[in-house]
C-alpha positions as a Python dict, from the first residue, in 0.01 Angstrom:
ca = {
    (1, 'X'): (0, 0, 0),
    (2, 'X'): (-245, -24, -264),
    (3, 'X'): (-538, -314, -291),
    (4, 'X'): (-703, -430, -550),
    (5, 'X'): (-1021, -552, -400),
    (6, 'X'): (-1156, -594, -73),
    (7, 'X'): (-1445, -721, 185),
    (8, 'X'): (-1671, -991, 151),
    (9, 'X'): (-1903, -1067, -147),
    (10, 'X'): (-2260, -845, -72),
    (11, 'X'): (-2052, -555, 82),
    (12, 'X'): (-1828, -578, -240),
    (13, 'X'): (-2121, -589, -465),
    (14, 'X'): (-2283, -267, -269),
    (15, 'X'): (-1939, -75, -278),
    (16, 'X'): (-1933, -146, -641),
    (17, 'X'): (-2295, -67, -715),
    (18, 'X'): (-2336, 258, -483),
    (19, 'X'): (-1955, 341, -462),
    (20, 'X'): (-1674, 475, -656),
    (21, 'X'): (-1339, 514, -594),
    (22, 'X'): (-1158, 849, -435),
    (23, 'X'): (-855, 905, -605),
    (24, 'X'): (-775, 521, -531),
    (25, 'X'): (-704, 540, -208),
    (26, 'X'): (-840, 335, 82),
    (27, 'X'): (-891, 644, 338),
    (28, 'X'): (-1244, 662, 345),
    (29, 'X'): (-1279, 259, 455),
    (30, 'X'): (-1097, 348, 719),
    (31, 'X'): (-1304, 222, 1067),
    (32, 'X'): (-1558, 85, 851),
    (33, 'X'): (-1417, -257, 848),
    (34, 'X'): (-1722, -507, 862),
    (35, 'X'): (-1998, -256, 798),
    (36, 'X'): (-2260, -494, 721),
    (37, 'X'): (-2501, -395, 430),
    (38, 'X'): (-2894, -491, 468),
    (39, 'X'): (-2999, -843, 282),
    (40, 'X'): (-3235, -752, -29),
    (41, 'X'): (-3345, -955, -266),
    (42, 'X'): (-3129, -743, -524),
    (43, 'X'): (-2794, -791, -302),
    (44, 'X'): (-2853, -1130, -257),
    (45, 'X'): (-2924, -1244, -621),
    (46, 'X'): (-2543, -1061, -721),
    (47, 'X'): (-2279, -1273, -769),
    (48, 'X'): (-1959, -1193, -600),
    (49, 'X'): (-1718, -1036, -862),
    (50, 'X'): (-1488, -1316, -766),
    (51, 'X'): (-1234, -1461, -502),
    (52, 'X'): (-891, -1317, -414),
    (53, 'X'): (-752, -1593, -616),
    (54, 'X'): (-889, -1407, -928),
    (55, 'X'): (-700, -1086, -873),
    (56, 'X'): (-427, -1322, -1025),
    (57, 'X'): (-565, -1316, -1354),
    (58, 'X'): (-704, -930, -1322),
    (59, 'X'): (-354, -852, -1320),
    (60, 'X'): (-335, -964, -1685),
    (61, 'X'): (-593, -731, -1826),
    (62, 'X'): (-426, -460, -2016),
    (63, 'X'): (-690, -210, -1802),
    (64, 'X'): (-591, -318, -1491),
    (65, 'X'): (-247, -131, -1449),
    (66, 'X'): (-329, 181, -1600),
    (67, 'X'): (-609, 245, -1338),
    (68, 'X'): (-274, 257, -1067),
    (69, 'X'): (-160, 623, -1003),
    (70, 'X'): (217, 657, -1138),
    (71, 'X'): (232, 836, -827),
    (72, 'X'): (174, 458, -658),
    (73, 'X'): (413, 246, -886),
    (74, 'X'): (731, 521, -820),
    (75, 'X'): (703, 539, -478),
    (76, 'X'): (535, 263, -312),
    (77, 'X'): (550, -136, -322),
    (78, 'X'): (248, -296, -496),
    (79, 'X'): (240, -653, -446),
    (80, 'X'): (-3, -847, -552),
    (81, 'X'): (-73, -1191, -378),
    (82, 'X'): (-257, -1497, -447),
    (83, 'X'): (-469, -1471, -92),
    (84, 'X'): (-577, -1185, 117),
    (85, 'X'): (-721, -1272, 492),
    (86, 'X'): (-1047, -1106, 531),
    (87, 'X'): (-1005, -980, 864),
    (88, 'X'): (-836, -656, 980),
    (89, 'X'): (-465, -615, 910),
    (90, 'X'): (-228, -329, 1018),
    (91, 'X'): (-165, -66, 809),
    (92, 'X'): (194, -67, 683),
    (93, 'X'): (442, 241, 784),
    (94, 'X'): (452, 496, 536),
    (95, 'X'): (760, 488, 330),
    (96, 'X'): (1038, 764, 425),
    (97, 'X'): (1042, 1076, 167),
    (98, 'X'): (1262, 1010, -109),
    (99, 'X'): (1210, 617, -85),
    (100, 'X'): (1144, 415, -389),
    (101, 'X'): (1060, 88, -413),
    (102, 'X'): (883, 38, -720),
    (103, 'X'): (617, -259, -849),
    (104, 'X'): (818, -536, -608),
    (105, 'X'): (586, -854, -662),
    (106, 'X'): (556, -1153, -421),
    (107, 'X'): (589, -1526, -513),
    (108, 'X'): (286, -1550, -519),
    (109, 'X'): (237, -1297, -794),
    (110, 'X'): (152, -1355, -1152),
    (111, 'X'): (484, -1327, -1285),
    (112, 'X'): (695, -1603, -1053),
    (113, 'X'): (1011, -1464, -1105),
    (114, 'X'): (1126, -1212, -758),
    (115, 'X'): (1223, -809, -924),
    (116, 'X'): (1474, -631, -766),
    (117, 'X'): (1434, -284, -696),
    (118, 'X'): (1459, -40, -1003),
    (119, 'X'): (1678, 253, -951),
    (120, 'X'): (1442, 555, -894),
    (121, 'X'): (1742, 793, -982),
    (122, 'X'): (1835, 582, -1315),
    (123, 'X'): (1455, 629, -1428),
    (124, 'X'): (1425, 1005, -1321),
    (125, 'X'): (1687, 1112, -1521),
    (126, 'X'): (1684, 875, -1810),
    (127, 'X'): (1434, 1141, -2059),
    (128, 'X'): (1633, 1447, -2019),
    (129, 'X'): (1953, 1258, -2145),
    (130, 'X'): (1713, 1100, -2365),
    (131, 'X'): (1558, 1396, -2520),
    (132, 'X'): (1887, 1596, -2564),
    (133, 'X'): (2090, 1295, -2762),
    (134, 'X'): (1742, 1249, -2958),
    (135, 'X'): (1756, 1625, -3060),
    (136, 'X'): (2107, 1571, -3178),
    (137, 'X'): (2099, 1269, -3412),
    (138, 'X'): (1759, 1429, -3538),
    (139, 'X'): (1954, 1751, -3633),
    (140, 'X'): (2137, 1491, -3794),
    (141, 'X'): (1992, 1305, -3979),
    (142, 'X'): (1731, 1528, -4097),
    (143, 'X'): (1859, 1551, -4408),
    (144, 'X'): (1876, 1178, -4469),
    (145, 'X'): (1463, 1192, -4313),
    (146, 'X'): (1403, 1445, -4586),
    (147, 'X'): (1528, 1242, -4879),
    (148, 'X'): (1349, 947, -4733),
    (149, 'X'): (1034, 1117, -4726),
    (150, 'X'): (1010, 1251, -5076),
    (151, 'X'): (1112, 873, -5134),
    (152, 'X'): (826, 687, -5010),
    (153, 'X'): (599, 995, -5189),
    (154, 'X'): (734, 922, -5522),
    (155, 'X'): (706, 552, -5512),
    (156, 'X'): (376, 480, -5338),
    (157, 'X'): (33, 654, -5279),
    (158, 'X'): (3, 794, -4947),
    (159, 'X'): (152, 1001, -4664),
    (160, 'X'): (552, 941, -4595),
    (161, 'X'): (483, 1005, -4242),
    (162, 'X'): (223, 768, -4031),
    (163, 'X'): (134, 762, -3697),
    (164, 'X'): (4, 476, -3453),
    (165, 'X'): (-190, 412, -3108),
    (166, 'X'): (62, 224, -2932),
    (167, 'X'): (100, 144, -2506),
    (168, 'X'): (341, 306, -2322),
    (169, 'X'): (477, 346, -1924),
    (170, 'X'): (211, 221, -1707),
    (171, 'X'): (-37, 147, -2016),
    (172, 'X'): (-89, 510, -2120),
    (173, 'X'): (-150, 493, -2509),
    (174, 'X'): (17, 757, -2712),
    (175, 'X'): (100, 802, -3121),
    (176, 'X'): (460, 684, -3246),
    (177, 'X'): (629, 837, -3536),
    (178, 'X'): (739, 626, -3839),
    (179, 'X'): (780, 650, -4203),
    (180, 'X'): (539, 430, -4394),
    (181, 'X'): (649, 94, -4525),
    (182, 'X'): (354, -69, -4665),
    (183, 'X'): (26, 55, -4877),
    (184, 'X'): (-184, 305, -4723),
    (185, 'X'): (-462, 10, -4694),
    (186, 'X'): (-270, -291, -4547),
    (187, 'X'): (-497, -347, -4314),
    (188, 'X'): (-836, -323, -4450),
    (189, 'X'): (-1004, -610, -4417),
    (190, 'X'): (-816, -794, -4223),
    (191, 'X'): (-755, -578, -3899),
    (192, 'X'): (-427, -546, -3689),
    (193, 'X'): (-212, -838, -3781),
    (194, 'X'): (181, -896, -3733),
    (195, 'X'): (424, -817, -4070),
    (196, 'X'): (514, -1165, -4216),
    (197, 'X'): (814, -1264, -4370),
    (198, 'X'): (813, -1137, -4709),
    (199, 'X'): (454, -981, -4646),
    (200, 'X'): (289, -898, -4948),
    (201, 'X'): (159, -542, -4781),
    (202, 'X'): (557, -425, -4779),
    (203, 'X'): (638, -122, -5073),
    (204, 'X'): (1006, -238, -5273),
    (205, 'X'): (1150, 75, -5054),
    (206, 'X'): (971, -48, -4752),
    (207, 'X'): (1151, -380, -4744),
    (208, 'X'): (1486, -163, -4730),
    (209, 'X'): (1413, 77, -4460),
    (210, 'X'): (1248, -190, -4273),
    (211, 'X'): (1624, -400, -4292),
    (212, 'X'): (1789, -118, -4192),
    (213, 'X'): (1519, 28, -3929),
    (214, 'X'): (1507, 332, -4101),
    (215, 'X'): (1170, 331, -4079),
    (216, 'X'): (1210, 418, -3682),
    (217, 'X'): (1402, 761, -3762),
    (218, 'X'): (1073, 963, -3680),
    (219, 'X'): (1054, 773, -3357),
    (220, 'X'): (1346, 1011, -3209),
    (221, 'X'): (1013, 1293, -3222),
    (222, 'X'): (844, 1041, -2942),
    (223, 'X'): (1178, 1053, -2754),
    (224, 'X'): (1179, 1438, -2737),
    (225, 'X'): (785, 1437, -2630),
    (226, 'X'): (902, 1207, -2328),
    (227, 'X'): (660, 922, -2488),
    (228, 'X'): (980, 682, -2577),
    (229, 'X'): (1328, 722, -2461),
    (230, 'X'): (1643, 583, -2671),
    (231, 'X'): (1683, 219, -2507),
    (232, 'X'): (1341, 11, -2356),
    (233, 'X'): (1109, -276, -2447),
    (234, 'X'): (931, -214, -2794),
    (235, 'X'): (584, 16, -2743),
    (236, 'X'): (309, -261, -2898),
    (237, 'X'): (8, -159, -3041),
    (238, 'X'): (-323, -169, -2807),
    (239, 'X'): (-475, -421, -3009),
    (240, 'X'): (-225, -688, -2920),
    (241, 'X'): (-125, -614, -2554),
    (242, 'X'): (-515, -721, -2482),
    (243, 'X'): (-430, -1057, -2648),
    (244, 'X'): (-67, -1098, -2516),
    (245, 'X'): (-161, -1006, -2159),
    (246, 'X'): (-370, -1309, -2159),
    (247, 'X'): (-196, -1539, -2356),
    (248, 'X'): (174, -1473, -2193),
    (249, 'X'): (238, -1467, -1859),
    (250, 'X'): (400, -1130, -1682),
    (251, 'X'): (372, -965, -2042),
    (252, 'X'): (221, -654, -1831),
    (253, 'X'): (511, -638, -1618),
    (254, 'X'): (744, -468, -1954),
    (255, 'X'): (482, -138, -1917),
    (256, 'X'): (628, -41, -1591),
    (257, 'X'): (951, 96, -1753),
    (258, 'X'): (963, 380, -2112),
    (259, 'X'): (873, 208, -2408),
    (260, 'X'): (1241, 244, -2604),
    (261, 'X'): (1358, 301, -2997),
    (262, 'X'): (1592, 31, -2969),
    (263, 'X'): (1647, -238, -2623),
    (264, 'X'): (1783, -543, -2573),
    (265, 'X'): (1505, -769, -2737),
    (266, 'X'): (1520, -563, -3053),
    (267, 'X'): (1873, -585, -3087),
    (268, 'X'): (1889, -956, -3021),
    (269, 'X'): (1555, -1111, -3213),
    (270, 'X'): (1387, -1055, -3541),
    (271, 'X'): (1041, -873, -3524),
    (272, 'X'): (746, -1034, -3364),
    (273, 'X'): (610, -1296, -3617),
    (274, 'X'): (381, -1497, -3305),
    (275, 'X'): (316, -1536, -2973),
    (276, 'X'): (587, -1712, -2916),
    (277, 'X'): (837, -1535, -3050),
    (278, 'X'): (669, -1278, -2821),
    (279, 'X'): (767, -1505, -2530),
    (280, 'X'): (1150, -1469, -2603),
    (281, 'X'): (1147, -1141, -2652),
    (282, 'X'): (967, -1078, -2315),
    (283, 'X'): (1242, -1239, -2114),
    (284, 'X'): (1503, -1032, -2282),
    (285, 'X'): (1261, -717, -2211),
    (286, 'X'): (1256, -806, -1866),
    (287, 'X'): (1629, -896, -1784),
    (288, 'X'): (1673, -552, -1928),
    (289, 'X'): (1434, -419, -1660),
    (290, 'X'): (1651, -618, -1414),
    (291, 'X'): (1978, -467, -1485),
    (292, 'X'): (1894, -111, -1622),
    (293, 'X'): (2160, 132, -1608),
    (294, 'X'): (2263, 420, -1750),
    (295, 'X'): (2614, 228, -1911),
    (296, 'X'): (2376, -82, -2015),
    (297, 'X'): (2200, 168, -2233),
    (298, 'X'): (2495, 349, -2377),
    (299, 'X'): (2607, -45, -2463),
    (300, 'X'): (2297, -130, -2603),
    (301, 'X'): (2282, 192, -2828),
    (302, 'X'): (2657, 102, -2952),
    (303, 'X'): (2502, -283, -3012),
    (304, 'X'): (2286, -110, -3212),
    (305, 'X'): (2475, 98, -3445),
    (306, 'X'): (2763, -232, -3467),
    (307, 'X'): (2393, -407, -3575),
    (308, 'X'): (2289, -175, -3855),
    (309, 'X'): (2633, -168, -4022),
    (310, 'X'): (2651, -550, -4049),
    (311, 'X'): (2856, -723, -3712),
    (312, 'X'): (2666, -955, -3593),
    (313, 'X'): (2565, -901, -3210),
    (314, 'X'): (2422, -1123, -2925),
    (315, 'X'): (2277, -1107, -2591),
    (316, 'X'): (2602, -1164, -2373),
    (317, 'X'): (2796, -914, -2624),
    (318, 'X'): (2536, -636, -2544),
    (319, 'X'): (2511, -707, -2169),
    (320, 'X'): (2934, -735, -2163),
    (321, 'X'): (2878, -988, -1909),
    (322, 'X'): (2746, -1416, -1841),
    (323, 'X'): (2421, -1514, -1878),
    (324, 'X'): (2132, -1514, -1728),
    (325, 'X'): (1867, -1756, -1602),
    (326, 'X'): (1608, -1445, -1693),
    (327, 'X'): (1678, -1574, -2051),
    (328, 'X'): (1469, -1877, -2031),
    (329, 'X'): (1161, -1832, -2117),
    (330, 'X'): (815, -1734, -1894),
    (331, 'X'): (667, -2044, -1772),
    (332, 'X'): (289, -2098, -1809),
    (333, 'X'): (92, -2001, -1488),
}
Protein backbone atom coordinates (compact mmCIF):
# COMPACT_ATOMS: atom_id res chain seq x y z
CA UNK A 1 0.00 0.00 0.00
CA UNK A 2 1.47 3.24 -0.66
CA UNK A 3 0.98 6.59 1.68
CA UNK A 4 1.23 9.78 0.96
CA UNK A 5 2.10 11.33 4.23
CA UNK A 6 2.39 10.29 7.61
CA UNK A 7 2.98 11.00 11.58
CA UNK A 8 2.25 13.92 13.45
CA UNK A 9 3.24 17.55 12.64
CA UNK A 10 7.13 18.06 14.33
CA UNK A 11 8.06 14.40 13.42
CA UNK A 12 6.71 15.23 9.82
CA UNK A 13 8.56 18.43 9.66
CA UNK A 14 11.96 16.53 10.93
CA UNK A 15 11.39 13.58 8.37
CA UNK A 16 11.02 16.20 5.78
CA UNK A 17 13.90 18.39 6.85
CA UNK A 18 16.57 15.54 7.73
CA UNK A 19 14.89 12.73 5.59
CA UNK A 20 14.36 11.62 2.14
CA UNK A 21 12.59 9.05 0.71
CA UNK A 22 14.04 5.29 -0.18
CA UNK A 23 12.75 4.30 -3.30
CA UNK A 24 9.17 5.29 -1.81
CA UNK A 25 8.69 2.74 0.24
CA UNK A 26 7.71 2.75 3.92
CA UNK A 27 10.31 -0.11 5.10
CA UNK A 28 12.60 1.84 6.96
CA UNK A 29 9.56 3.38 9.39
CA UNK A 30 8.99 0.19 10.16
CA UNK A 31 9.03 -0.14 14.39
CA UNK A 32 9.64 3.42 14.54
CA UNK A 33 6.07 4.33 14.96
CA UNK A 34 5.94 7.30 17.55
CA UNK A 35 9.65 8.06 17.64
CA UNK A 36 9.41 11.30 19.25
CA UNK A 37 11.84 14.06 17.94
CA UNK A 38 13.46 16.62 20.64
CA UNK A 39 11.43 20.18 20.98
CA UNK A 40 13.78 23.08 19.50
CA UNK A 41 13.00 26.25 18.96
CA UNK A 42 13.51 25.52 15.09
CA UNK A 43 10.95 22.39 15.20
CA UNK A 44 8.61 24.17 17.03
CA UNK A 45 8.36 27.46 14.98
CA UNK A 46 7.55 24.91 11.56
CA UNK A 47 4.30 24.72 10.53
CA UNK A 48 2.87 21.37 9.86
CA UNK A 49 2.81 20.80 6.02
CA UNK A 50 -0.86 20.25 6.51
CA UNK A 51 -3.72 17.82 7.71
CA UNK A 52 -4.72 14.52 6.08
CA UNK A 53 -7.63 16.35 4.74
CA UNK A 54 -5.13 18.20 2.41
CA UNK A 55 -3.78 15.11 0.72
CA UNK A 56 -7.21 15.65 -1.09
CA UNK A 57 -6.12 18.51 -2.93
CA UNK A 58 -2.25 17.18 -3.28
CA UNK A 59 -3.76 14.71 -5.39
CA UNK A 60 -4.53 17.45 -7.93
CA UNK A 61 -1.03 18.69 -8.46
CA UNK A 62 0.21 17.53 -11.76
CA UNK A 63 3.67 16.49 -9.57
CA UNK A 64 2.02 14.49 -7.31
CA UNK A 65 1.37 11.25 -9.45
CA UNK A 66 4.43 11.10 -11.27
CA UNK A 67 6.48 10.79 -7.99
CA UNK A 68 4.37 7.04 -7.70
CA UNK A 69 6.52 4.12 -9.08
CA UNK A 70 4.59 2.57 -12.24
CA UNK A 71 5.71 -0.37 -10.53
CA UNK A 72 2.97 0.81 -7.60
CA UNK A 73 -0.02 1.90 -9.90
CA UNK A 74 0.18 -1.78 -12.02
CA UNK A 75 0.27 -3.86 -9.29
CA UNK A 76 -0.98 -2.52 -6.17
CA UNK A 77 -4.23 -0.54 -4.93
CA UNK A 78 -3.55 3.15 -4.12
CA UNK A 79 -6.35 4.69 -2.46
CA UNK A 80 -6.34 7.77 -1.32
CA UNK A 81 -8.74 8.82 1.59
CA UNK A 82 -9.99 11.89 3.09
CA UNK A 83 -8.72 10.77 6.87
CA UNK A 84 -5.92 8.65 8.07
CA UNK A 85 -5.97 7.57 12.04
CA UNK A 86 -2.70 8.42 13.49
CA UNK A 87 -2.16 5.44 15.41
CA UNK A 88 -0.70 2.08 14.29
CA UNK A 89 -2.60 0.12 11.64
CA UNK A 90 -1.85 -3.41 10.24
CA UNK A 91 -0.02 -3.79 7.36
CA UNK A 92 -2.13 -5.11 4.49
CA UNK A 93 -1.28 -8.77 2.90
CA UNK A 94 0.84 -8.55 0.04
CA UNK A 95 -0.97 -9.03 -3.16
CA UNK A 96 -0.54 -12.66 -4.86
CA UNK A 97 2.05 -12.64 -7.95
CA UNK A 98 0.37 -11.87 -11.03
CA UNK A 99 -2.44 -9.72 -9.20
CA UNK A 100 -3.44 -6.40 -10.50
CA UNK A 101 -5.51 -4.11 -9.11
CA UNK A 102 -4.63 -0.87 -10.38
CA UNK A 103 -5.28 3.02 -8.94
CA UNK A 104 -8.84 1.70 -7.18
CA UNK A 105 -9.91 5.02 -5.27
CA UNK A 106 -12.24 5.18 -2.20
CA UNK A 107 -15.33 7.45 -1.80
CA UNK A 108 -13.67 9.40 -0.15
CA UNK A 109 -11.20 10.15 -2.90
CA UNK A 110 -10.93 13.19 -5.02
CA UNK A 111 -12.64 11.93 -7.91
CA UNK A 112 -16.25 10.62 -6.27
CA UNK A 113 -17.04 8.38 -8.83
CA UNK A 114 -15.97 4.24 -7.62
CA UNK A 115 -13.27 2.68 -10.83
CA UNK A 116 -13.49 -0.69 -11.54
CA UNK A 117 -10.55 -2.65 -11.99
CA UNK A 118 -8.58 -2.10 -15.35
CA UNK A 119 -7.63 -5.19 -17.12
CA UNK A 120 -3.84 -5.69 -16.48
CA UNK A 121 -3.73 -8.10 -19.57
CA UNK A 122 -5.76 -5.49 -21.91
CA UNK A 123 -3.01 -2.77 -20.94
CA UNK A 124 0.09 -5.17 -21.26
CA UNK A 125 -0.54 -6.00 -24.56
CA UNK A 126 -2.22 -2.96 -25.96
CA UNK A 127 1.57 -1.26 -27.49
CA UNK A 128 2.75 -4.23 -29.30
CA UNK A 129 -0.62 -4.37 -31.31
CA UNK A 130 -0.27 -0.77 -31.20
CA UNK A 131 3.12 -0.37 -32.60
CA UNK A 132 2.72 -3.05 -35.38
CA UNK A 133 -0.78 -1.49 -36.94
CA UNK A 134 1.10 2.04 -36.45
CA UNK A 135 4.06 0.70 -38.62
CA UNK A 136 1.56 -0.36 -41.21
CA UNK A 137 -0.64 2.69 -41.93
CA UNK A 138 2.78 4.68 -41.66
CA UNK A 139 4.20 2.51 -44.55
CA UNK A 140 1.14 3.75 -45.86
CA UNK A 141 0.65 6.71 -45.88
CA UNK A 142 4.08 7.87 -46.19
CA UNK A 143 3.68 8.95 -49.35
CA UNK A 144 0.67 11.13 -48.62
CA UNK A 145 3.19 12.51 -45.27
CA UNK A 146 5.73 13.30 -47.95
CA UNK A 147 3.55 15.44 -50.17
CA UNK A 148 2.21 17.07 -47.08
CA UNK A 149 5.47 18.02 -45.94
CA UNK A 150 6.89 19.69 -48.99
CA UNK A 151 3.32 21.36 -48.66
CA UNK A 152 3.52 23.21 -45.54
CA UNK A 153 7.45 24.12 -46.80
CA UNK A 154 6.26 25.79 -49.84
CA UNK A 155 3.49 27.76 -48.33
CA UNK A 156 4.82 28.98 -44.98
CA UNK A 157 8.25 29.75 -43.32
CA UNK A 158 9.34 27.14 -41.07
CA UNK A 159 9.89 23.43 -40.38
CA UNK A 160 6.93 20.93 -41.76
CA UNK A 161 7.65 18.79 -38.89
CA UNK A 162 7.22 20.19 -35.05
CA UNK A 163 7.51 18.65 -31.97
CA UNK A 164 5.88 19.32 -28.41
CA UNK A 165 6.35 18.62 -24.48
CA UNK A 166 3.22 16.97 -23.81
CA UNK A 167 2.09 14.47 -20.43
CA UNK A 168 1.79 11.07 -20.84
CA UNK A 169 1.03 7.55 -18.62
CA UNK A 170 1.53 8.39 -15.10
CA UNK A 171 2.64 12.17 -15.92
CA UNK A 172 5.89 11.30 -17.71
CA UNK A 173 6.37 14.20 -20.34
CA UNK A 174 7.56 13.16 -23.71
CA UNK A 175 7.67 15.02 -27.48
CA UNK A 176 4.63 14.28 -29.94
CA UNK A 177 4.98 14.33 -33.61
CA UNK A 178 2.83 16.66 -35.81
CA UNK A 179 3.00 18.59 -38.93
CA UNK A 180 2.85 22.32 -38.36
CA UNK A 181 -0.40 24.20 -38.80
CA UNK A 182 0.20 27.64 -37.75
CA UNK A 183 3.31 30.28 -38.09
CA UNK A 184 6.47 29.29 -36.65
CA UNK A 185 5.82 32.24 -33.93
CA UNK A 186 2.18 31.70 -32.77
CA UNK A 187 2.97 31.85 -29.57
CA UNK A 188 5.30 34.59 -28.90
CA UNK A 189 4.04 36.83 -26.77
CA UNK A 190 1.32 35.42 -25.62
CA UNK A 191 2.46 31.93 -24.19
CA UNK A 192 0.58 28.51 -24.41
CA UNK A 193 -2.98 29.30 -25.24
CA UNK A 194 -5.87 26.96 -26.75
CA UNK A 195 -6.51 27.25 -30.92
CA UNK A 196 -9.72 29.40 -31.32
CA UNK A 197 -12.23 29.10 -33.76
CA UNK A 198 -11.01 30.59 -36.82
CA UNK A 199 -7.63 31.53 -34.97
CA UNK A 200 -5.79 33.98 -36.72
CA UNK A 201 -2.28 31.91 -35.98
CA UNK A 202 -3.78 28.95 -38.47
CA UNK A 203 -1.70 28.80 -42.23
CA UNK A 204 -4.73 28.47 -45.32
CA UNK A 205 -3.27 24.66 -45.48
CA UNK A 206 -3.33 24.43 -41.77
CA UNK A 207 -7.07 24.99 -41.50
CA UNK A 208 -7.40 21.84 -43.92
CA UNK A 209 -5.22 19.36 -42.27
CA UNK A 210 -6.44 20.50 -39.03
CA UNK A 211 -10.39 19.46 -40.44
CA UNK A 212 -9.22 16.43 -41.51
CA UNK A 213 -6.59 15.63 -38.55
CA UNK A 214 -4.00 15.25 -40.88
CA UNK A 215 -1.97 17.11 -38.93
CA UNK A 216 -1.78 13.93 -36.36
CA UNK A 217 -0.18 11.58 -39.19
CA UNK A 218 3.37 11.98 -37.51
CA UNK A 219 1.77 11.01 -34.25
CA UNK A 220 1.79 7.16 -35.48
CA UNK A 221 6.05 7.78 -34.79
CA UNK A 222 4.92 8.30 -30.86
CA UNK A 223 2.86 5.08 -31.21
CA UNK A 224 5.89 3.02 -32.42
CA UNK A 225 8.22 4.68 -29.50
CA UNK A 226 5.49 3.25 -26.98
CA UNK A 227 4.82 7.12 -25.95
CA UNK A 228 1.02 7.00 -27.51
CA UNK A 229 -0.85 4.01 -28.59
CA UNK A 230 -3.74 4.18 -31.40
CA UNK A 231 -6.96 4.74 -29.07
CA UNK A 232 -6.61 6.86 -25.38
CA UNK A 233 -7.42 10.26 -23.86
CA UNK A 234 -5.63 13.18 -25.82
CA UNK A 235 -1.72 13.75 -24.39
CA UNK A 236 -2.14 17.75 -23.17
CA UNK A 237 0.58 19.90 -23.04
CA UNK A 238 2.38 20.43 -19.44
CA UNK A 239 1.43 23.88 -19.33
CA UNK A 240 -2.25 23.19 -19.03
CA UNK A 241 -2.51 19.93 -16.98
CA UNK A 242 -1.02 22.32 -13.99
CA UNK A 243 -4.10 24.55 -14.56
CA UNK A 244 -6.71 21.79 -15.32
CA UNK A 245 -5.64 19.62 -12.37
CA UNK A 246 -6.75 22.39 -10.22
CA UNK A 247 -9.51 23.76 -11.87
CA UNK A 248 -11.34 20.21 -12.79
CA UNK A 249 -11.89 17.70 -10.56
CA UNK A 250 -10.33 13.93 -11.22
CA UNK A 251 -8.62 15.53 -14.43
CA UNK A 252 -5.38 13.53 -13.08
CA UNK A 253 -7.15 10.39 -13.01
CA UNK A 254 -7.02 10.27 -17.44
CA UNK A 255 -2.83 9.92 -16.91
CA UNK A 256 -3.16 6.52 -15.50
CA UNK A 257 -3.95 4.94 -18.94
CA UNK A 258 -1.55 5.70 -22.77
CA UNK A 259 -2.18 8.96 -23.98
CA UNK A 260 -4.01 7.84 -27.58
CA UNK A 261 -4.03 9.34 -31.44
CA UNK A 262 -7.61 9.15 -31.52
CA UNK A 263 -10.28 7.99 -28.20
CA UNK A 264 -13.55 8.42 -27.47
CA UNK A 265 -13.55 12.24 -26.49
CA UNK A 266 -11.81 13.09 -29.73
CA UNK A 267 -14.12 11.33 -31.79
CA UNK A 268 -17.19 12.70 -30.08
CA UNK A 269 -16.26 16.66 -29.26
CA UNK A 270 -14.59 19.43 -31.10
CA UNK A 271 -11.05 20.45 -29.76
CA UNK A 272 -10.63 22.00 -26.40
CA UNK A 273 -11.71 25.72 -26.74
CA UNK A 274 -12.10 26.12 -22.41
CA UNK A 275 -12.22 24.60 -19.36
CA UNK A 276 -15.29 23.54 -19.75
CA UNK A 277 -15.33 22.01 -22.72
CA UNK A 278 -12.43 20.27 -20.95
CA UNK A 279 -15.00 19.00 -18.43
CA UNK A 280 -17.00 17.02 -21.14
CA UNK A 281 -14.36 15.69 -22.64
CA UNK A 282 -12.97 14.31 -19.31
CA UNK A 283 -16.04 12.23 -18.64
CA UNK A 284 -15.89 10.70 -22.04
CA UNK A 285 -11.97 10.09 -21.30
CA UNK A 286 -12.86 8.40 -18.30
CA UNK A 287 -15.90 6.14 -19.33
CA UNK A 288 -13.35 5.05 -21.87
CA UNK A 289 -11.02 4.10 -18.99
CA UNK A 290 -14.07 2.27 -17.54
CA UNK A 291 -14.82 0.03 -20.34
CA UNK A 292 -11.40 -0.41 -22.20
CA UNK A 293 -11.12 -3.30 -24.34
CA UNK A 294 -9.38 -4.46 -26.98
CA UNK A 295 -12.93 -4.55 -29.43
CA UNK A 296 -13.87 -0.93 -27.90
CA UNK A 297 -10.69 0.22 -29.52
CA UNK A 298 -10.96 -1.52 -32.82
CA UNK A 299 -14.71 0.35 -32.71
CA UNK A 300 -13.40 3.49 -31.86
CA UNK A 301 -10.62 3.37 -34.64
CA UNK A 302 -13.54 2.39 -37.28
CA UNK A 303 -15.61 5.63 -35.58
CA UNK A 304 -12.80 7.28 -36.59
CA UNK A 305 -12.16 6.59 -40.12
CA UNK A 306 -16.51 6.69 -40.66
CA UNK A 307 -15.57 10.44 -38.93
CA UNK A 308 -12.94 11.65 -41.36
CA UNK A 309 -14.86 10.64 -44.50
CA UNK A 310 -17.98 12.63 -43.48
CA UNK A 311 -20.81 10.16 -41.35
CA UNK A 312 -21.56 11.71 -38.62
CA UNK A 313 -20.75 9.62 -35.30
CA UNK A 314 -21.81 9.78 -31.57
CA UNK A 315 -21.01 8.46 -28.27
CA UNK A 316 -23.57 5.45 -28.11
CA UNK A 317 -22.62 4.63 -31.95
CA UNK A 318 -18.89 4.25 -30.91
CA UNK A 319 -19.54 2.40 -27.63
CA UNK A 320 -22.34 0.00 -29.73
CA UNK A 321 -24.16 0.01 -26.59
CA UNK A 322 -26.78 2.52 -23.88
CA UNK A 323 -25.55 5.17 -22.10
CA UNK A 324 -23.88 5.93 -19.41
CA UNK A 325 -24.26 7.93 -16.19
CA UNK A 326 -20.16 8.46 -16.61
CA UNK A 327 -21.40 10.95 -19.30
CA UNK A 328 -22.53 13.58 -16.99
CA UNK A 329 -20.24 15.72 -16.18
CA UNK A 330 -17.49 15.86 -12.96
CA UNK A 331 -19.12 17.54 -10.16
CA UNK A 332 -17.22 20.28 -8.25
CA UNK A 333 -15.45 18.92 -5.06
Amino acid sequence: MAIAGMGEGRLCQHRADHETPNGHSLDRYRGRTGRRVPETTATASQPAGGSVRDARDLTREPSFRPFVPRRTLSNNRLTMTSAIPTQPTVKPPRPERGASVPFAESEQAINPDRWATLPSTYYRWKLLPGRIIAVIILIIVSPLLAALIVAIRLTSPGPALYRQTRVGLNGKPFAICKLRTMRQDAERGTGAVWARKDDPRVTPLGRVLRKLHLDELPQLINVIRGEMTLVGPRPERPEFVAVLAREVPGYLDRLRVPPGVTGLAQVNLPPDEDIESVRGKLSLDLEYIRRASFSLDIRLMACTLLRLVGVPQNVGTCLCGTRSKAYQRPSSV
